[in-house]
N, C-alpha and C positions, 0 to 999 in steps of 0.2 A: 369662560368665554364659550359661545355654541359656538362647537367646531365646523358644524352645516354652513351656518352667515360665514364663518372665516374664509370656508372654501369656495364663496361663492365670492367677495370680495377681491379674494386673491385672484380667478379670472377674470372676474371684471377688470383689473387694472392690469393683468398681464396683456388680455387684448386692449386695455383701451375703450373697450364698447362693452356696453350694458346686450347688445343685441348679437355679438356675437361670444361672448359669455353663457347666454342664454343659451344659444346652439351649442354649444359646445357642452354645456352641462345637462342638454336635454329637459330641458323644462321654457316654458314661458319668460318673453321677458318682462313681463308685470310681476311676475313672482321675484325675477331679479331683483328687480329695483325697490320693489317691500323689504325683502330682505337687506338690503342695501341702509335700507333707512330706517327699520328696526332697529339695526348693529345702531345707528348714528346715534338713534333715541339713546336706548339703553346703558353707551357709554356714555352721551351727553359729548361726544368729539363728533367733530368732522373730517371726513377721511377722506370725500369725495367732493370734488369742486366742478361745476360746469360752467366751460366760461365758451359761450359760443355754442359751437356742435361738436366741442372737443371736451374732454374728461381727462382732467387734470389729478391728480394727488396732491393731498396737502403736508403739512411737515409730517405731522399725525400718521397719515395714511401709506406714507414713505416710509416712515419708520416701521409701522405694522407690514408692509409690505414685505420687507427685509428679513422678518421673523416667519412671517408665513411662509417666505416661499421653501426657508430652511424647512420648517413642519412637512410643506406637501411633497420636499425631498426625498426626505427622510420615509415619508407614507409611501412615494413610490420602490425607493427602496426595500422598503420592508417587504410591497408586494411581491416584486422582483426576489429577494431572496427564498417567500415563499414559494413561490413558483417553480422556479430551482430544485425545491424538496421535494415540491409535487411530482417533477420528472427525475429526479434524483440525477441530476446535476451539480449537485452538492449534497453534504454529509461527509462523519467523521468512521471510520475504518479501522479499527486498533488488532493488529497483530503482535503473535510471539512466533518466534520459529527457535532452533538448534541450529550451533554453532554453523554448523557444516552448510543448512541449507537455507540458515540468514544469511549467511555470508559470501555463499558462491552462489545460487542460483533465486532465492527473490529478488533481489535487486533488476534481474533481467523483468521480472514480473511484475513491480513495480516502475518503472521507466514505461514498460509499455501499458500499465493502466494507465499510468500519469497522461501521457500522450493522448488518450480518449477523453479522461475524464480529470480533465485540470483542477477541478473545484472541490473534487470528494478529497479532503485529507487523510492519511495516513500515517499511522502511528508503529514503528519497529521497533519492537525489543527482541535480545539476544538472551535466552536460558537456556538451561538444559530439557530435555526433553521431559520429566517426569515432572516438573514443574509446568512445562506450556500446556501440558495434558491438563493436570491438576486448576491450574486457572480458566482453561475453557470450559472445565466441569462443573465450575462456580460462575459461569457466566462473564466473568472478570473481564474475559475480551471476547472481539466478535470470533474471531479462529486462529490458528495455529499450526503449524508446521515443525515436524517432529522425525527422527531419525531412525523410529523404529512402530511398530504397531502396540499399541496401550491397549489393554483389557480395562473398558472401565464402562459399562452398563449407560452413563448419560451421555456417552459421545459418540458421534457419528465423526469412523476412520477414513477416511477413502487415500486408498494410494496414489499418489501424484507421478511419480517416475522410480523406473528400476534404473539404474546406472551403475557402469561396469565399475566396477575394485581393480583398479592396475596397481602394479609393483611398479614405483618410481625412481629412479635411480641419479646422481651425477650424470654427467650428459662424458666423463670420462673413465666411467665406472665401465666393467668386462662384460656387461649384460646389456651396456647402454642400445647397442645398434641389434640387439633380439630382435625379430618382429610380436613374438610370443614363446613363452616358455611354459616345459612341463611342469609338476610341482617338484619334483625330483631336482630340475635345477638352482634350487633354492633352499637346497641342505646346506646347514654348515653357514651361508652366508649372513653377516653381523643386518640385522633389523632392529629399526628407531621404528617404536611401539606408541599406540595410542595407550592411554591409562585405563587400568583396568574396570573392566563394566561398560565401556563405550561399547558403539554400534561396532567401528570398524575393528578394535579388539575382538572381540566376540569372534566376527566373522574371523577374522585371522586366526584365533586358538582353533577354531573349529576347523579349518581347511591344516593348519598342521599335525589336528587328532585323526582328519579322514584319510589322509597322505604319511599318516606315519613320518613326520620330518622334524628333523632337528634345528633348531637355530639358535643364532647367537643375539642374544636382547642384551644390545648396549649403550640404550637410553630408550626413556620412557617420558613423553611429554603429554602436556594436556591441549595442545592447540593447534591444527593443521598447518598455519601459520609458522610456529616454532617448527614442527616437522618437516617441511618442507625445506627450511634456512639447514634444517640439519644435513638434510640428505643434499643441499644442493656444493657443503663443502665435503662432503663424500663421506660423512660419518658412519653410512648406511645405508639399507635401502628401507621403504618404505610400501607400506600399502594402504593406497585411499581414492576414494569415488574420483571416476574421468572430471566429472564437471570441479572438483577443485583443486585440480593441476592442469586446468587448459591453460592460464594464460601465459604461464611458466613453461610449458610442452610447446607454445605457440611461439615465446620467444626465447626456445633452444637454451632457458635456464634449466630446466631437468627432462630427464627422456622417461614415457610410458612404456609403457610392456603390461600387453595384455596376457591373462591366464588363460591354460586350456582349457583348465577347470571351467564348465558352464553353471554352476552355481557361485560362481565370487561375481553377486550382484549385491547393491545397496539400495533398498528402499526407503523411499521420502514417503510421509504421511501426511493429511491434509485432515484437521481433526476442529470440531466446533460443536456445541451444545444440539442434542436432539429436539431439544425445545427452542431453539434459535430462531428468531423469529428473520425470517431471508428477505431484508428490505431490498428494493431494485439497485441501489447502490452495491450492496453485499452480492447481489445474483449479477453484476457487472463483473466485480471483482472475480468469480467462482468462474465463471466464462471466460476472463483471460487468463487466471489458473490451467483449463483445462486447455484453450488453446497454446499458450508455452509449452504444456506437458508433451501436447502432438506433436509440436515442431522439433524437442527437445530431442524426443523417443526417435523422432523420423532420421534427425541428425547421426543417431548412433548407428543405426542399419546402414 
């Protein structure tokens, strides 16, 4: 079937007039009506009945009518979601991040894309950091968010937020009403430890090799999650980034304590292929990246 005669059929009978069809499709209406009566030859049906000065449908012409106008739906649609891409109003987004800053702070980043850009989908998965590095290296996904800084020659790092390392304690624990402590006050006392090779380990062996301190490791978990349920029945205390004990600090389930120490900070990374190609959806996203980062950073001063 030429889909030109269809579309020119279908407004014919959505208005009713050959002459306002014509207008509407920008062309003549003697070209309508050719067109009109080609289609009729060719099928050998009659679609169109004039009875008067009115233009009627026949069975024929109903029933093709019902079919087209599904077609020129569907046509408008298509443009329409074109469109869409063209302003990037839509598209798909696939992220990885670590544990820490999947879990406590993209979610804030995601909510408030979503809020701008309702149509562009997005895709979260939860790894380890040597792996989200590792897949953005391969293109796997658009970018990645990671708990420490990777050496790896095809990615482009940028640091997204420093955020403080507090010692977190039961809210009836003897440290609990500190405003801040020395490192000295945290000799001797029992610590629920991240698993060895994490971000917040590391930083931890490190601040008790620069401090000369002793402590007592009497559990070793793998999930901020479980750490948190630990220290909040007083098993010990802990150490981990502000942003994933605010809401627990907010409702008086466990107390922060910040360190004097001005190096017990934790950096976020913001990590995606050097050859990435930055669609306007992807340079949306990186804008509300760095705007959350502002407000984030601002919040802690």
């Amino acid at each position: 079937m030429n889909l030109n005669q269809l579309k020119i059929f279908y407004v014919v009978a959505k208005h009713s007039s050959f002459s306002s069809a014509a207008e509407a499709l920008f062309i003549t209406q003697p070209a309508v009506t050719k067109a009109i009566q080609r289609m009729q030859e060719h099928h050998g049906i009659k679609f169109i009945d004039i009875v008067g000065k009115s233009l009627v449908l026949t069975d024929a012409g109903r029933s093709l009518y019902t079919i087209a106008e599904k077609i020129f739906s569907l046509e408008n649609q298509a443009k329409e979601t074109l469109r869409d891409y063209q302003h990037q109003k839509a598209g798909n987004i696939s992220l990885e991040s670590s544990e820490s800053f999947g879990s406590y702070y993209l979610p804030e980043i995601i909510v408030g894309f979503k809020k701008q850009y309702p149509d562009i989908e997005l895709s979260k998965i939860i790894l380890p950091t040597e792996m989200v590095a590792e897949n953005a290296s391969h293109l796997y996904i658009d970018v990645g968010f990671i708990s420490y800084r990777v050496d790896n020659q095809k990615l482009k790092c940028q640091k997204i937020i420093e955020d403080n390392l507090v010692v977190i304690t039961a809210p009836e624990h003897r440290l609990a009403r500190e405003q801040s402590l020395e490192p000295a006050a945290l000799r001797g006392e029992s610590v629920i430890m991240h698993e060895k090779g994490s971000a917040p380990r590391i930083a931890f062996d490190d601040f008790l090799h620069r401090h000369n301190i002793e402590v007592r490791f009497t559990l070793e978990l793998s999930s901020n999650r479980a750490i948190k349920e630990a220290v909040k029945h007083d098993l010990g205390i802990a150490l981990m980034s502000q942003g994933v004990v605010r809401d627990e600090v907010r409702e008086g389930k466990l107390s922060s304590i910040r360190l004097t120490d001005p190096d017990m900070k934790r950096e976020y990374y913001m990590v995606y292929h050097k050859d990435k190609y930055i669609s306007k959806s992807l340079e949306h996203f990186f804008q509300t990246v760095y705007f959350w980062a502002k407000e984030y950073t601002s919040a802690l001063e």
